[in-house]
N, C-alpha and C positions, 0 to 999 in steps of 0.2 A: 222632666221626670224628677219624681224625689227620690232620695237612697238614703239608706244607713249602712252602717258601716262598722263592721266590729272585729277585732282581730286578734289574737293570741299568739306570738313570734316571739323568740328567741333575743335572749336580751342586747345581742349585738346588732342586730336588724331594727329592734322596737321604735329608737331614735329616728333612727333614717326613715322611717316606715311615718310616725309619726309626723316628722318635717314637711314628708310628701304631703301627706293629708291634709294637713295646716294651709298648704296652698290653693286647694282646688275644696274644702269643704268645713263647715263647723265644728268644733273641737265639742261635743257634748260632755262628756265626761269619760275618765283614762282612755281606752282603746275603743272610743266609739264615735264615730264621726258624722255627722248630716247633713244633706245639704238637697237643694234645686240647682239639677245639673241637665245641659244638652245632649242631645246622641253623641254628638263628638266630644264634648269633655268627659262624659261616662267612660268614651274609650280610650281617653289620653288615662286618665284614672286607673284603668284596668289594666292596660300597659304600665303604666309605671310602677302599681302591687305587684305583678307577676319579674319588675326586674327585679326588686326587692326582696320578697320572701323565695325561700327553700320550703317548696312544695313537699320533700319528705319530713318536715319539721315541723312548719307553721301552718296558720288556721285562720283564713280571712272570712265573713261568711257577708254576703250582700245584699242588702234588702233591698226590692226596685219595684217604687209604685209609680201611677202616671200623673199622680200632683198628691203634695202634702193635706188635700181636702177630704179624702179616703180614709184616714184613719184617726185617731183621738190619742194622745200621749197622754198620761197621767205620771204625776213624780212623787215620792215621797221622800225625807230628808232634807239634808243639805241641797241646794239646786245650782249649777250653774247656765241653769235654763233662762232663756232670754225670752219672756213670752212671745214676743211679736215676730221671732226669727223666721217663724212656719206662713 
């Protein structure tokens, strides 16, 4: 499956929150992450946001398709978009 990933946390979490994500997925640009992940690394992912953020604070929201060939990205600006990542 693909996913995205985007989150708005509290600035003593953002780091932590960020390092996790740098492991298991593509750094897109500030608080937004993507990547092609497994049923079980989806869940090791979901566990490891939920040890992270405070649910009465923070804002993770998840996007989960069944492959990166379903939809079309388009960018404008600066880019740190890699084309071939998808």
């Amino acid at each position: 499956m693909y996913i995205f990933i985007n989150y708005d946390v509290k600035d003593e979490r953002c780091a932590k929150l960020m390092k996790f994500l740098r492991r298991h997925l593509f750094h897109l640009q500030e608080s937004v992450f993507v990547g092609e992940v497994t049923e079980k690394n989806y869940k090791v992912i979901i566990s490891g946001i939920e040890k992270i953020i405070d649910s009465d604070y923070d804002k993770v929201i998840i996007y989960k398709m069944k492959s990166a060939k379903v939809f079309k990205i388009s960018t404008m600006g600066k880019q740190k978009w890699i084309e071939n990542i998808i």
